[in-house]
C-alpha positions in Angstrom: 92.7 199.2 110.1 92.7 200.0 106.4 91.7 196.1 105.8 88.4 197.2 108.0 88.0 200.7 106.8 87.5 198.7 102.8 85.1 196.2 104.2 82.9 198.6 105.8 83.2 200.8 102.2 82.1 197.7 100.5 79.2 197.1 103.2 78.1 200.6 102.0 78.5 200.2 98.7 76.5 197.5 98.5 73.9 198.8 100.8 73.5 202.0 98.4 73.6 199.3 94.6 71.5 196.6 96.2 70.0 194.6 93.8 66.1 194.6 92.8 65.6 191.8 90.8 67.7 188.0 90.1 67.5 186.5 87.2 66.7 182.6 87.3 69.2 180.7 85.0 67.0 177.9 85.3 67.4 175.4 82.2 68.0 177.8 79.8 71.4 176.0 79.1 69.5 173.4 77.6 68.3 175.5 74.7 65.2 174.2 72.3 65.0 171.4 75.0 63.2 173.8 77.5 60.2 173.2 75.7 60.1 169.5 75.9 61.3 169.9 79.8 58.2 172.3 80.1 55.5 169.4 78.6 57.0 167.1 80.8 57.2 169.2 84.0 54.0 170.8 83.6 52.4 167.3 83.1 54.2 166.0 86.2 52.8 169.2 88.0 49.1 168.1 86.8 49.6 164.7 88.2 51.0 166.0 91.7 48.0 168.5 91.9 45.1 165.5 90.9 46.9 162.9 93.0 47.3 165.2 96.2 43.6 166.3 95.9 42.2 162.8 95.1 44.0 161.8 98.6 42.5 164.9 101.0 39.3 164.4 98.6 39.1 160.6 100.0 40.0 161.2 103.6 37.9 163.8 104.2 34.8 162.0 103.1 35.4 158.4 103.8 34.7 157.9 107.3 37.5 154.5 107.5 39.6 156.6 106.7 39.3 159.2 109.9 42.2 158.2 111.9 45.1 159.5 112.2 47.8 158.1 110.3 45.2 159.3 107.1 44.8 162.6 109.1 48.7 163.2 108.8 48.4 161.7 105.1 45.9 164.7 104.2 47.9 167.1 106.1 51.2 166.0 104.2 49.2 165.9 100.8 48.3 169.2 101.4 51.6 170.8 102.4 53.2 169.1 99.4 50.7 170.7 97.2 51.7 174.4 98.7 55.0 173.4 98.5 55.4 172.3 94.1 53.0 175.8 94.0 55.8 177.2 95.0 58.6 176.7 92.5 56.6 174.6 89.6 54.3 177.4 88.2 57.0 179.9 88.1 59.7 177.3 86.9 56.8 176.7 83.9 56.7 179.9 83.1 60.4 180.7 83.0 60.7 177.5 80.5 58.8 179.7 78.0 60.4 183.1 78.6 63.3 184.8 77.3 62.9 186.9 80.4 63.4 185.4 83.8 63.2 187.7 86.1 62.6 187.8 89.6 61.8 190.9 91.9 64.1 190.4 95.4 61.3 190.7 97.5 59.2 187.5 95.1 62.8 185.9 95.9 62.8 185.9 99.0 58.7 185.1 99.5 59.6 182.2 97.4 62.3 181.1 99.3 60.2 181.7 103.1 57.7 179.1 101.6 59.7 176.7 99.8 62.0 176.4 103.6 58.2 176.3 105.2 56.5 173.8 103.3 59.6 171.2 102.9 60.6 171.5 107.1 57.2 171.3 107.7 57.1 167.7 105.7 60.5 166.6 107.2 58.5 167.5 110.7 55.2 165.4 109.4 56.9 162.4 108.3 58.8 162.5 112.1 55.2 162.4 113.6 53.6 159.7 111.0 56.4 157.4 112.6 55.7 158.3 115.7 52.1 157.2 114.9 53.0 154.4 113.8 55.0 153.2 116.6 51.9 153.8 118.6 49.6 151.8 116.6 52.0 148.8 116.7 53.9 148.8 120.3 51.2 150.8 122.7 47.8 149.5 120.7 46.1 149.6 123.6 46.8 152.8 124.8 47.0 154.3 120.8 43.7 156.5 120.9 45.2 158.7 124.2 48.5 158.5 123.0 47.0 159.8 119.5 43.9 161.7 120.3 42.4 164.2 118.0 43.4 167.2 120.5 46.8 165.5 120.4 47.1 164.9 116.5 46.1 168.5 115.9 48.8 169.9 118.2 51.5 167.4 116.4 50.5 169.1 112.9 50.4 172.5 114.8 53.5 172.2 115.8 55.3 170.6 112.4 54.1 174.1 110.5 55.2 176.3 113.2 58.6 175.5 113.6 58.5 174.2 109.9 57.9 178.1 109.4 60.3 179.0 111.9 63.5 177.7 110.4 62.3 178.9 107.1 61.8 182.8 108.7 65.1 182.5 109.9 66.9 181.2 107.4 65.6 183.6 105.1 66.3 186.5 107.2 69.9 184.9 107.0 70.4 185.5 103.2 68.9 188.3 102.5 69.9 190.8 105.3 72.9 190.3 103.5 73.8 192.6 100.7 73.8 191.8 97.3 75.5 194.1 95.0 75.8 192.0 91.8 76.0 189.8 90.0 72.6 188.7 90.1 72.3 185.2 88.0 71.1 182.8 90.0 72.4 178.9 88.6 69.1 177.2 90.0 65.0 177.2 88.5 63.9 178.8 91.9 65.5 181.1 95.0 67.1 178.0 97.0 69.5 179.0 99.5 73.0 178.0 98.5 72.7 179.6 94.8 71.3 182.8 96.1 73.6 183.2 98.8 76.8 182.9 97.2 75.6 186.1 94.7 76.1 188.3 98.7 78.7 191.0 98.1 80.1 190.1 101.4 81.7 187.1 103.3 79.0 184.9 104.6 80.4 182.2 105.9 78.9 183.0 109.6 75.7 183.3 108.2 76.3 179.9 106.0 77.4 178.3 109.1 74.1 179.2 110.8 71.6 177.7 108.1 74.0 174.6 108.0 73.4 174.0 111.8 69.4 174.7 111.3 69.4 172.3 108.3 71.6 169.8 110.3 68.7 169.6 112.9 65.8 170.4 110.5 66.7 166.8 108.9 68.7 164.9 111.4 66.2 165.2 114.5 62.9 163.6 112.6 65.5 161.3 110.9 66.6 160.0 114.3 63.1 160.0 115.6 62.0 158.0 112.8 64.9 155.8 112.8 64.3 155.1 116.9 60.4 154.7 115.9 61.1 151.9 113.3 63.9 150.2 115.8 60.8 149.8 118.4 58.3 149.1 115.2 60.9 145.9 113.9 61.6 144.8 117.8 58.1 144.6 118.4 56.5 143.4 115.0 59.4 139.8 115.2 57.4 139.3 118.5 53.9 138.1 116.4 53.6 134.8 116.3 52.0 134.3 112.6 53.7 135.7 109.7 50.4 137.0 108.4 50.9 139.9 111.4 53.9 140.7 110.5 53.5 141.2 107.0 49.9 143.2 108.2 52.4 145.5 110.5 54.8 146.6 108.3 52.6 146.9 105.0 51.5 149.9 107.1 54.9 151.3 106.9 56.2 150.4 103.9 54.7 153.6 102.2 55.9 155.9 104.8 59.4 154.3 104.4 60.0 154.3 100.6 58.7 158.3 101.4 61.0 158.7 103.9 64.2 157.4 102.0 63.0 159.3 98.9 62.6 162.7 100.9 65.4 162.6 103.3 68.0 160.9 100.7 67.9 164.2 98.0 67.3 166.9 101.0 70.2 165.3 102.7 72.8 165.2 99.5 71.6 169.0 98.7 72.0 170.7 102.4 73.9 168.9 104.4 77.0 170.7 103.3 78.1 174.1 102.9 76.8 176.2 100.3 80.5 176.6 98.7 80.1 172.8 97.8 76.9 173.8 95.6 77.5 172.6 92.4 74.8 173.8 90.0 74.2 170.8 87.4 73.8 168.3 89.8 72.2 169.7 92.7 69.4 170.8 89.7 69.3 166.9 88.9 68.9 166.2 92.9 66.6 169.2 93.8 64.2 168.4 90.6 63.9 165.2 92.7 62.7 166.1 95.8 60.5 169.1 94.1 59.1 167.0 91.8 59.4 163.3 92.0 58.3 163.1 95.5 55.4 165.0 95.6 54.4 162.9 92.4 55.6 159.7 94.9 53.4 160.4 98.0 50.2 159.8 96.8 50.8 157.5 94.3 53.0 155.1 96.9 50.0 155.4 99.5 47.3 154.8 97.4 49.4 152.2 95.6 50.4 150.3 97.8 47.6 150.7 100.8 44.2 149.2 100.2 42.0 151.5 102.5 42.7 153.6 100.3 42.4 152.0 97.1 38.6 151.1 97.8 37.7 155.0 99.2 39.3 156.3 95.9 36.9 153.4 94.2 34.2 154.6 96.1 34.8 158.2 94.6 35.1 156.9 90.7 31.8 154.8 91.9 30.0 157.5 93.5 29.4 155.2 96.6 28.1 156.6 99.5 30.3 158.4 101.7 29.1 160.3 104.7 31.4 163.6 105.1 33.0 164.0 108.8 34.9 166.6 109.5 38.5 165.5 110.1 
């Protein structure tokens, strides 16, 4: 009794000394280094930014390019783009600053979008193998299967429960109390450095996110993985090796994504948060913050020629005849 008489007192107390602002540790271990880190990061961030736009700059106005494995491109280029606008600007700023602040409420708006944007793209790169285990086992019947009416449901759906695990999840960590301290060991509000600062046991509510961010990356991962089983079975079946290697050069950029994407989210949350360690999980989370929002468009226009000539026809000023996607 007196065990649950102290926890509700502790509840209260830190219901009446909540806190109003974290402060984002960030990289300021690494001293005069920060402003190296901040040249580097904030030229990354200018390459993400031109690359993404170059690639829903080409789709929208090359008419080859209106189908909708390019549709899903432009949709992921564009949540990709939300998503480093996020954390990136802030995480600049903060390389520059002695103070790095953070208001709770710009915490947890930073978090809601950060969960959005990357669920959303774990949803995305589900459906881009579903598309492409359309194309290649049902070509015949690929433009029901992947109508426009259907595409745009697909992309409806990704953001909505893309959003939906993030509102939750967010509710999760902060309905919780947070008394102090209020350091946060990361560069932005990510869940398992924010949520261990909760004046309170959370392991229920830890438990919770784990299970969302167990079927948040597992369920795409298996429906991509099942895609690409049908994709291989059906692409040995070609005769000439010149369709094969046509068939999968039109997944290869969607794969080295994939492995890129899923491989850091994975290593970062598919544990509890009492396993966060703060040094590496930076290393890991810079990766899938940075590095693969730089990867995306350069892997697709890289390594896909459709693309290649379109962005041509943009340094060319050929003539393109804008269609709405």
């Amino acid at each position: 009794m007196a065990q649950m008489v102290n926890t509700w007192d502790q509840v209260n107390q830190a219901n009446i000394s909540s806190v109003t602002e974290f402060l984002l540790l960030g990289f300021s271990s690494l001293g005069e280094s920060q402003i190296i880190l901040f040249a580097v990061f904030l030229c990354l961030y200018l390459i993400i930014l031109s690359g993404n736009i170059t690639i829903v700059t080409v789709i929208s106005l090359d008419r080859n390019l209106h189908i909708p494995m390019y549709f899903f491109l432009g949709i992921l280029s564009i949540s990709e783009t939300c998503y480093t606008f996020v954390i990136l600007p802030k995480m600049l700023i903060n390389l520059l600053s002695l103070l790095r602040t953070i208001s709770f409420i710009s915490c947890a708006t930073q978090m809601f979008f950060f969960l959005g944007f990357a669920v959303t793209n774990c949803m995305l790169l589900g459906v881009m193998a579903y598309d492409r285990y359309a194309a290649i086992c049902h070509p015949l019947r690929y433009p029901i299967l992947m109508s426009w009416q259907v595409c745009g449901q697909l992309a409806a759906t990704c953001a909505g429960i893309g959003f939906l695990f993030s509102l939750i999840g967010t509710l999760l960590v902060f309905r919780l109390p947070f008394c102090g301290p209020n350091k946060v060991n990361h560069y932005f509000c990510d869940i398992s450095p924010v949520i261990q600062l909760a004046c309170v046991d959370s392991n229920i509510n830890e438990l919770v996110i784990f299970i969302g961010g167990v079927l948040a990356l597992m369920v795409p991962m298996t429906f991509i993985c099942i895609s690409y089983g049908f994709i291989v079975h059906t692409i040995l079946k070609i005769p000439s090796a010149e369709g094969k290697q046509k068939a999968f050069s039109t997944c290869a950029s969607h794969l080295t994504v994939v492995i890129v994407h899923y491989g850091c989210a994975s290593f970062v949350y598919l544990r509890p948060s009492s396993k966060f360690s703060s040094s590496k999980d930076r290393l890991v989370t810079v990766t899938y913050t940075v590095i693969t929002p730089l990867l995306s468009p350069m892997v697709y226009s890289l390594r896909n020629k459709d693309v290649q000539m379109a962005i041509q026809k943009v340094i060319s000023g050929g003539g393109f005849y804008p269609k709405a996607l």
